[in-house]
Residue, then its C-alpha position, 0 to 999 in steps of 0.5 A: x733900501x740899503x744904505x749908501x757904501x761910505x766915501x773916503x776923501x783922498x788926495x788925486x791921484x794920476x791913476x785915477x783918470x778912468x773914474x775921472x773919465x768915466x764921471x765927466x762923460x755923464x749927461x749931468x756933469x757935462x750939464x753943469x760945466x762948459x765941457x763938450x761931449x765925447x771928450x777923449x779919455x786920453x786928454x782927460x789922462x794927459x790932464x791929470x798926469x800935467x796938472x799943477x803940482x801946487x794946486x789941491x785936488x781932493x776926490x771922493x772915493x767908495x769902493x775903489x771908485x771916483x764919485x766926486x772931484x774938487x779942486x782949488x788953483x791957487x792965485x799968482x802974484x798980487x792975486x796969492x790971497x785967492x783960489x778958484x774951485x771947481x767941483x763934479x760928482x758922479x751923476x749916480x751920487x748927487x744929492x747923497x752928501x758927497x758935494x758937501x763933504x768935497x766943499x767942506x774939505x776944501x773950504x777947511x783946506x783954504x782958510x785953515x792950511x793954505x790962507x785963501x781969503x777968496x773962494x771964487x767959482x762959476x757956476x749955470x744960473x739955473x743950477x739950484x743944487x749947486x747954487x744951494x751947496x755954495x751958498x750953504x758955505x758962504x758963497x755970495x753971488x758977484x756978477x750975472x754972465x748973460x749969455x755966458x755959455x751954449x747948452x742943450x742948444x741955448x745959451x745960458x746965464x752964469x753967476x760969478x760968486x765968491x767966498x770971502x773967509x772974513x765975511x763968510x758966516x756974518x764975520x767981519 
């Protein structure tokens, strides 16, 4: 078995938006999102080129290609302290460290250049791989959403969970 090609995490870039594309048409990413399917490459484009300038986006690259992409917007006026993520990785590199190594640059990003206090995020009940990753970085489960969203033709639960930086790990 040969070893998996290094990933580079780098800053989004709107030349990016085929891989983008390409990543948000695959079954297990549109599994996990509220996304619906065939979406257009050409909103995925127009979304990239009018995101946000002041929000983070950071992908994991190897090869030239897009296999995973984070993001951070950021809070307004008396909500500055927080930031809501969003994450995705390719189908084909699940469970290879590419999810964890785009959330430890994230959460490093928030407490360390940007002081976030609260990380929040939405994510499917049923989505243990996910649940794992968050909770592994301090994630704690807010709310239950019931009947939050349709899938595979059933609604499905959310969990509303959040990391907050001075209790994240025990600290207080």
């Amino acid at each position: 078995m040969s070893e998996a090609p290094a990933v580079t995490l780098r800053a989004l870039r709107a030349e990016d938006w085929p891989d983008v594309a390409e990543m948000q048409a695959q079954p297990g990413f549109r599994w996990g999102t509220l996304r619906p399917p065939y979406e257009s490459p050409d909103a995925i484009r127009k979304w990239l080129e009018n995101r946000s300038p002041g929000d983070l986006y950071i992908v994991a690259e190897t090869e030239g290609r897009v296999v995973g992409l984070t993001d951070l917007t950021l809070g307004q006026g008396r909500r500055r302290h927080s930031a809501g993520i969003g994450m995705a990785v390719h189908d084909s590199w699940h469970g290879r460290g590419v999810g964890t190594a785009l959330m430890a640059a994230l959460v490093d990003a928030a407490d360390n250049w940007l002081d976030i206090r609260r990380l929040e995020l939405m994510v499917w009940a049923d989505n243990a791989p996910a649940l794992a990753l968050y909770r592994k970085f301090g994630f704690v489960e807010e709310a239950r959403m019931r009947a939050h969203g349709y899938r595979d033709g059933a609604y499905v639960d959310a969990l509303a969970m959040a990391r907050i930086r001075d209790l994240a790990g025990g600290e207080a």
